[in-house]
BAGUKOL-669358 format. One record per residue (C-alpha): residue number from 1; z, y, x; chain; residue in three letters. Coordinates in steps of 0.02 Angstrom, whole numbers, plus 50000, padded with zeros to 5 digits. Layout:
! residues N
<i:NUM zz:Z yy:Y xx:X ch:A aa:ALA>
...
END
This chain:
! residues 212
<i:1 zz:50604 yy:49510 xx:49108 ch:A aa:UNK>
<i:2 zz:50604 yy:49590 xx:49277 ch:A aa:UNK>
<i:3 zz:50449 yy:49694 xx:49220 ch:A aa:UNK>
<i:4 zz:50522 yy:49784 xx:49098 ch:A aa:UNK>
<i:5 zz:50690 yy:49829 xx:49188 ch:A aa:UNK>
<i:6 zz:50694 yy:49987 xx:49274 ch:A aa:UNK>
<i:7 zz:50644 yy:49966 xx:49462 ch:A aa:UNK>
<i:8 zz:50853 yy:50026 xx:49516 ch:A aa:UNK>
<i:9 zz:50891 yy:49847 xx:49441 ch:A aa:UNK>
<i:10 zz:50783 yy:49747 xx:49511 ch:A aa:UNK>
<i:11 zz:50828 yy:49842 xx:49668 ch:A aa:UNK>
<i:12 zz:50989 yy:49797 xx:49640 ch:A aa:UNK>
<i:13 zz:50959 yy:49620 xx:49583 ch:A aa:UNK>
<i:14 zz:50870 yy:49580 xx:49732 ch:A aa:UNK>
<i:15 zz:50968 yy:49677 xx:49861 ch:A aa:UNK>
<i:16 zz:51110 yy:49576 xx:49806 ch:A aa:UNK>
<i:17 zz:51033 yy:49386 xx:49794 ch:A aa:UNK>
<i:18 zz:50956 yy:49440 xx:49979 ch:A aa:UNK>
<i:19 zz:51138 yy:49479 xx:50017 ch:A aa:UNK>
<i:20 zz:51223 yy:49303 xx:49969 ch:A aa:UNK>
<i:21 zz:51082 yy:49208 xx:50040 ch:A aa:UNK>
<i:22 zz:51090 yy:49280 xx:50194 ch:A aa:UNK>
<i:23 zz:51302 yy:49281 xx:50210 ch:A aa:UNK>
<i:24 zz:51304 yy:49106 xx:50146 ch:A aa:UNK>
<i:25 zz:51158 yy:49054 xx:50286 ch:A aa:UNK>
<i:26 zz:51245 yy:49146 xx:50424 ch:A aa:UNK>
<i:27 zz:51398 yy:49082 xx:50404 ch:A aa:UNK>
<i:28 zz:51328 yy:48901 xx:50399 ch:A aa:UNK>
<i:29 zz:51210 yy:48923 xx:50538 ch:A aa:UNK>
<i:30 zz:51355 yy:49006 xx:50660 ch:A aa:UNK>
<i:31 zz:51486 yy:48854 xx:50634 ch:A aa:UNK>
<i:32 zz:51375 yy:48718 xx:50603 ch:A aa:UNK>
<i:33 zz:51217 yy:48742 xx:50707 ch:A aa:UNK>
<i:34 zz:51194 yy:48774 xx:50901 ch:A aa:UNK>
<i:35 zz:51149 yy:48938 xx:50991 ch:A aa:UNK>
<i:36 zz:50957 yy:48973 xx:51005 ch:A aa:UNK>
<i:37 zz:50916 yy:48837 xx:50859 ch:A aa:UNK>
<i:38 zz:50783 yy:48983 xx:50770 ch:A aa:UNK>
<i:39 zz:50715 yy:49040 xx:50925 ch:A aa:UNK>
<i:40 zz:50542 yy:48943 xx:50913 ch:A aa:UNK>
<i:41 zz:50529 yy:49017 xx:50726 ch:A aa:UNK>
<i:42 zz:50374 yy:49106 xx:50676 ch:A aa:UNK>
<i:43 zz:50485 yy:49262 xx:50656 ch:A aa:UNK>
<i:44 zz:50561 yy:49246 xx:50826 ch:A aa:UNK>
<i:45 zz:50384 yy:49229 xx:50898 ch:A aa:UNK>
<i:46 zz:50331 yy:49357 xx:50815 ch:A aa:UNK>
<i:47 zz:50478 yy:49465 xx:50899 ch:A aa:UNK>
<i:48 zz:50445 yy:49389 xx:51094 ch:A aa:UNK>
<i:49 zz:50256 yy:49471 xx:51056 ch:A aa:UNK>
<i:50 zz:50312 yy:49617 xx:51004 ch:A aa:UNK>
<i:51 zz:50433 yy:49665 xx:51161 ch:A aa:UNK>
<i:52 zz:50309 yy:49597 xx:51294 ch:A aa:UNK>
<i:53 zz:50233 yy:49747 xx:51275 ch:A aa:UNK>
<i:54 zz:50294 yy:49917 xx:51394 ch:A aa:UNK>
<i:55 zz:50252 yy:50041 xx:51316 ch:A aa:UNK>
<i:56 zz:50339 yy:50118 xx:51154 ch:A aa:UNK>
<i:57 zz:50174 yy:50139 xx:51063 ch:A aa:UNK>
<i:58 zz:50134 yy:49978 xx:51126 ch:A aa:UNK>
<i:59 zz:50274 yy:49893 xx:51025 ch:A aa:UNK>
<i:60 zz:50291 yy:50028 xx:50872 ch:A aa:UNK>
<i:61 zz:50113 yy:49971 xx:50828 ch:A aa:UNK>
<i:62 zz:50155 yy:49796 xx:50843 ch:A aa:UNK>
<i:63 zz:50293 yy:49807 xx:50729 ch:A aa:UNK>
<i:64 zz:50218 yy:49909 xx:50615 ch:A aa:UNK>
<i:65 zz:50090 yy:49788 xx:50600 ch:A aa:UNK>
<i:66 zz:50185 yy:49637 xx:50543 ch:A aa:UNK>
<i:67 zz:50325 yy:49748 xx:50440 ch:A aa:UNK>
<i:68 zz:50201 yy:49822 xx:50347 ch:A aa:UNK>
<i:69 zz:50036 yy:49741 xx:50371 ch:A aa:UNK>
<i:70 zz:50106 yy:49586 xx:50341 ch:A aa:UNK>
<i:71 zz:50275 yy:49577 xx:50259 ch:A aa:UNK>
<i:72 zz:50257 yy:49723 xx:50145 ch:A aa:UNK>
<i:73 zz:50081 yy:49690 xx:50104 ch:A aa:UNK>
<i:74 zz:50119 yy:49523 xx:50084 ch:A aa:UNK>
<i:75 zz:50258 yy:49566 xx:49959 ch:A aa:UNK>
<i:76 zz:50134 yy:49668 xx:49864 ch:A aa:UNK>
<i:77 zz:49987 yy:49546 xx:49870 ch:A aa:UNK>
<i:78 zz:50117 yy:49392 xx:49784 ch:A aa:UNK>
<i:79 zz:50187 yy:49530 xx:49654 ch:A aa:UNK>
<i:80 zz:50012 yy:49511 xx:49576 ch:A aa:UNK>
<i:81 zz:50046 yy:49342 xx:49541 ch:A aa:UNK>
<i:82 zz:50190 yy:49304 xx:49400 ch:A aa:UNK>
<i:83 zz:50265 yy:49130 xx:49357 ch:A aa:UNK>
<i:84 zz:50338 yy:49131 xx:49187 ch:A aa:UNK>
<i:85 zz:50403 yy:49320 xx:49206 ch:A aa:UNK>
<i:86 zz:50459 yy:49294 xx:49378 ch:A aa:UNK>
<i:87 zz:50362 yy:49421 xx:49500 ch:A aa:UNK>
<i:88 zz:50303 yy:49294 xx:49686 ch:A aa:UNK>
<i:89 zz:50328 yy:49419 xx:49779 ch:A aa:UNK>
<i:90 zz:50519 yy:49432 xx:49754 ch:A aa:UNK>
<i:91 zz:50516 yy:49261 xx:49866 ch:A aa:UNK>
<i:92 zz:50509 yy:49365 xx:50016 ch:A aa:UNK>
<i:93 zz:50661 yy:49441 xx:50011 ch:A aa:UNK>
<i:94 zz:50736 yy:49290 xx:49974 ch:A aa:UNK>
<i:95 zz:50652 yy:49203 xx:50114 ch:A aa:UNK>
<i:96 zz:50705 yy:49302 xx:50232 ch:A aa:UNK>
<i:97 zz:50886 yy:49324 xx:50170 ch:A aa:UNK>
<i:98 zz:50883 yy:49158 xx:50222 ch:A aa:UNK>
<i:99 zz:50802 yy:49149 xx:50386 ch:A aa:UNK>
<i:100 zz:50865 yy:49308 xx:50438 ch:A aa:UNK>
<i:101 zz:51037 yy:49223 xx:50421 ch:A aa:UNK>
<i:102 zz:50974 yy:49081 xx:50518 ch:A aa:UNK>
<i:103 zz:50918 yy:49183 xx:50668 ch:A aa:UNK>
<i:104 zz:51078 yy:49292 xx:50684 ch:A aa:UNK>
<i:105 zz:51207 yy:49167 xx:50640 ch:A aa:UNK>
<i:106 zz:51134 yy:49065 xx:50803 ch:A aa:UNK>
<i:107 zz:51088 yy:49219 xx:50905 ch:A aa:UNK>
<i:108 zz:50913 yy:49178 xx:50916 ch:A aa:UNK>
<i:109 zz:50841 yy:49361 xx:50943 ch:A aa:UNK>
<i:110 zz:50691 yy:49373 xx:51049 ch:A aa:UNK>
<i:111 zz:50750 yy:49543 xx:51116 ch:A aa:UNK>
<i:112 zz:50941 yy:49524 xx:51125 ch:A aa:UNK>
<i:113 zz:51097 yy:49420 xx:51154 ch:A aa:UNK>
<i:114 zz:51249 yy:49480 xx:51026 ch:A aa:UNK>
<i:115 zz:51354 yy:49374 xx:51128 ch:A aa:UNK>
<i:116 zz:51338 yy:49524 xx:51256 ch:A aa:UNK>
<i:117 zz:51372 yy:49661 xx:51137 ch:A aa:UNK>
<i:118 zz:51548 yy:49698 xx:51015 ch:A aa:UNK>
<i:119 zz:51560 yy:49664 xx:50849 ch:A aa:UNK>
<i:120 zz:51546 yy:49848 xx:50793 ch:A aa:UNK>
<i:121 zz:51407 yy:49873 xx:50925 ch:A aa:UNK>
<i:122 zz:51317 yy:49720 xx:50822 ch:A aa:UNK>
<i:123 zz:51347 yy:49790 xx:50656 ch:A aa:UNK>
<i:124 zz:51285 yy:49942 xx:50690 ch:A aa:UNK>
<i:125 zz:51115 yy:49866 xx:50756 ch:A aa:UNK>
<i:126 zz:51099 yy:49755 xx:50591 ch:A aa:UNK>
<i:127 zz:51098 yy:49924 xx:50481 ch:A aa:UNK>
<i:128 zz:51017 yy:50033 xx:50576 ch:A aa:UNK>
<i:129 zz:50870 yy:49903 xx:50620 ch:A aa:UNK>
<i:130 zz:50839 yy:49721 xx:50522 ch:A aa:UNK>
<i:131 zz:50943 yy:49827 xx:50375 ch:A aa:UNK>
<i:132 zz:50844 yy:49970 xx:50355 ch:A aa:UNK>
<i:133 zz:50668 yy:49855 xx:50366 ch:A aa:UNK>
<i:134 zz:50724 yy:49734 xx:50226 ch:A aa:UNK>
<i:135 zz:50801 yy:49869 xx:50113 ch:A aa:UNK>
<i:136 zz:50622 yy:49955 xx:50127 ch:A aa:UNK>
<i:137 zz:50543 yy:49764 xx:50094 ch:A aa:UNK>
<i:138 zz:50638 yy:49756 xx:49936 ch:A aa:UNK>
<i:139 zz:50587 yy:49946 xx:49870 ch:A aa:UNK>
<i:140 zz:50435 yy:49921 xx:49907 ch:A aa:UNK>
<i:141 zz:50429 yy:49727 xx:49802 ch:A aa:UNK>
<i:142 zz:50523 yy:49786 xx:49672 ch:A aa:UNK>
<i:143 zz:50422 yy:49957 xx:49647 ch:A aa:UNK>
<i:144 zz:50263 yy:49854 xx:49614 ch:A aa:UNK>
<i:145 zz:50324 yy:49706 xx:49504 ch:A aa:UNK>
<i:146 zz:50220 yy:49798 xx:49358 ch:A aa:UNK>
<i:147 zz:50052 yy:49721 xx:49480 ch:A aa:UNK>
<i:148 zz:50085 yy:49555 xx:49385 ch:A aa:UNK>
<i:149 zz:49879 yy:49534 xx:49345 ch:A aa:UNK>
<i:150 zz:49885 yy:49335 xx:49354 ch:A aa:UNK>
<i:151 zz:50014 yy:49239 xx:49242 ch:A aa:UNK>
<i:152 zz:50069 yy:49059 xx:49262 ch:A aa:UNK>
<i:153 zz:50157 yy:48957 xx:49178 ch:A aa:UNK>
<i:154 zz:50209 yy:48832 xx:49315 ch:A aa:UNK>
<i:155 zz:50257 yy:48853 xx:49499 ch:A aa:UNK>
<i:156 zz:50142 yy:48688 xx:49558 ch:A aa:UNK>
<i:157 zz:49995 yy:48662 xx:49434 ch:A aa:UNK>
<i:158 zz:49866 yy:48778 xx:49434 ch:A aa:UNK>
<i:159 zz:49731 yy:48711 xx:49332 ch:A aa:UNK>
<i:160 zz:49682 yy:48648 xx:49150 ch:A aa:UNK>
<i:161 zz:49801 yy:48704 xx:49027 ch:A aa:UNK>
<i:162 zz:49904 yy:48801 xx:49158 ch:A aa:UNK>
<i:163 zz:49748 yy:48887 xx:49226 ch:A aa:UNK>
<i:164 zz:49820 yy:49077 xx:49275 ch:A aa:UNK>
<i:165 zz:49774 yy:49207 xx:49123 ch:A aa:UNK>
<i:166 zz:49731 yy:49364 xx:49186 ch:A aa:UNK>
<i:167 zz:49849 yy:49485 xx:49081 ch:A aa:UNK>
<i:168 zz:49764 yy:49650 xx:49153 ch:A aa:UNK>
<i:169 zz:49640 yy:49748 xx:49260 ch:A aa:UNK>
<i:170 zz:49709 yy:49820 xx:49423 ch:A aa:UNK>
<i:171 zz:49652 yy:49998 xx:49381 ch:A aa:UNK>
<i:172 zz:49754 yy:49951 xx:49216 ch:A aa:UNK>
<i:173 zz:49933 yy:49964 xx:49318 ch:A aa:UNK>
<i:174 zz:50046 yy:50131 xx:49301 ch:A aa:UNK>
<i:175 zz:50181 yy:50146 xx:49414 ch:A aa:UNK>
<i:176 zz:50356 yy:50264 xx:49352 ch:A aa:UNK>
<i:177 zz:50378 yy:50410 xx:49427 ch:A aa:UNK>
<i:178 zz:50528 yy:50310 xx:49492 ch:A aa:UNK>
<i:179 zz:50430 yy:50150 xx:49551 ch:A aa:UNK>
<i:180 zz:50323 yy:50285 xx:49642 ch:A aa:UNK>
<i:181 zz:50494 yy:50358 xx:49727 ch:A aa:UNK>
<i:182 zz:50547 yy:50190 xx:49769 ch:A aa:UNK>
<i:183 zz:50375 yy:50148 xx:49841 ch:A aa:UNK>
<i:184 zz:50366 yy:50276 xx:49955 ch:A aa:UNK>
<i:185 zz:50547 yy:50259 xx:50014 ch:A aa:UNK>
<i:186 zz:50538 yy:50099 xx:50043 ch:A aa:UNK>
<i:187 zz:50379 yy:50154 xx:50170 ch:A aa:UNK>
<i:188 zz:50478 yy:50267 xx:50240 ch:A aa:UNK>
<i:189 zz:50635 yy:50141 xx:50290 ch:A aa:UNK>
<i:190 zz:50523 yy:50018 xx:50364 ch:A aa:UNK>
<i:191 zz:50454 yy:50149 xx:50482 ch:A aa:UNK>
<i:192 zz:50607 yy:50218 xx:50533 ch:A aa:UNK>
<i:193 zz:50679 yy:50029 xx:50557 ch:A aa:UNK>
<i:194 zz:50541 yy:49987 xx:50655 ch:A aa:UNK>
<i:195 zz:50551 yy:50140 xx:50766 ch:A aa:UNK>
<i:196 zz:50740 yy:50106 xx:50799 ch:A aa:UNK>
<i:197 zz:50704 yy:49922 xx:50836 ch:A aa:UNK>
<i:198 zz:50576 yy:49992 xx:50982 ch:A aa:UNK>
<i:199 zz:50682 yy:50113 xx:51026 ch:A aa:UNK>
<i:200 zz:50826 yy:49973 xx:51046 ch:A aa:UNK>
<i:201 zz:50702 yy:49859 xx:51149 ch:A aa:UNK>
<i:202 zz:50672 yy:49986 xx:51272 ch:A aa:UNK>
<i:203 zz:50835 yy:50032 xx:51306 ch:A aa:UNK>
<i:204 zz:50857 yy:50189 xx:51235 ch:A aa:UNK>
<i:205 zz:50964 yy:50180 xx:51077 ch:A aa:UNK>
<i:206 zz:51104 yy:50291 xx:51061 ch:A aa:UNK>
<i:207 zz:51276 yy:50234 xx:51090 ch:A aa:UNK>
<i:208 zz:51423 yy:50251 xx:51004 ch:A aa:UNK>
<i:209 zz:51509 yy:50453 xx:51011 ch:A aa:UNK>
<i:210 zz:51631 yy:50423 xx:51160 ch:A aa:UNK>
<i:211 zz:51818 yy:50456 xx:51099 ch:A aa:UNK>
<i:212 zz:51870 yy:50655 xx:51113 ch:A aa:UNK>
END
């Protein structure tokens, strides 16, 4: 199904389930759950590594290497794999609509407190950081869904009758001249989120236009 959309839907599509996941988890998480609950997450480790280093190459790299060398590759790496139609690696997105929603709804940052900053100061964070990574995470996923090599016909068994058939050759997949666009974008976001989120770490985002 998802193969044979064009790549603006399942953009769409999974820009959109990302989106309810993560309001409905956020909204749970800050009524229901106490401040600092995600902070011994994998993710939020993975931030507390990242800004104990000084230096802004220092932490660039380090966030380049798990936003791309991990997330995005990882979300290209599952979109290999299909279960029933369904490309694996959209479970990323969806994933981290989830914890993502978690981690600010309980203001478990490893680099900042939101309790310290306004709600317009917040907002404008959320896009210009953790919203410009994951909108490049789901151009880049939904750009290679055609990777689907391995089919499956079940989620949990692997073997016998529901061994994985092997519908094509990597050198076999063409991407659109429009998966290619959204590939490259999607690149592009991540790097510029990740150099914002550095820049924010070390102090030296711009603030807001001061009132003529």
């Amino acid at each position: 199904m998802h193969v044979n959309e064009s790549v603006w839907k399942r953009i769409v599509w999974l820009y959109g389930l990302h989106t309810i996941l993560w309001n409905f988890f956020f909204a749970v998480s800050y009524y229901l759950l106490p401040e600092g609950f995600m902070r011994s997450s994998p993710q939020v480790a993975v931030g507390r590594a990242v800004v104990s280093e000084d230096s802004f190459a220092g932490q660039f790299g380090l966030t380049l290497l798990f936003n791309i060398g991990v997330v995005a590759v990882l979300g290209v790496v599952l979109n290999c794999n299909q279960v029933r139609g369904f490309p694996v690696g959209y479970l990323i997105p969806i994933a981290l609509g989830v914890t993502s929603g978690l981690i600010l709804g309980t203001n478990s940052f490893a680099a900042s407190d939101l309790s310290r900053v306004t709600a317009l100061d917040g907002l404008a964070l959320g896009i210009t950081i953790g919203g410009l990574e994951m909108m490049g995470y789901i151009l880049v996923i939904a750009a290679t869904v055609k990777l689907g090599i391995y089919q499956y016909r079940s989620w949990w068994r692997w073997s016998g009758e529901y061994k994985a058939i092997k519908a094509m050759r990597f050198r076999d997949v063409r991407l659109s001249r429009h998966e290619v666009y959204s590939l490259v974008c999607g690149v592009l976001l991540i790097l510029l989120g990740a150099y914002n989120e550095t820049m924010m770490s070390l102090g030296a985002m711009p603030s807001r236009a001061p009132v003529p």
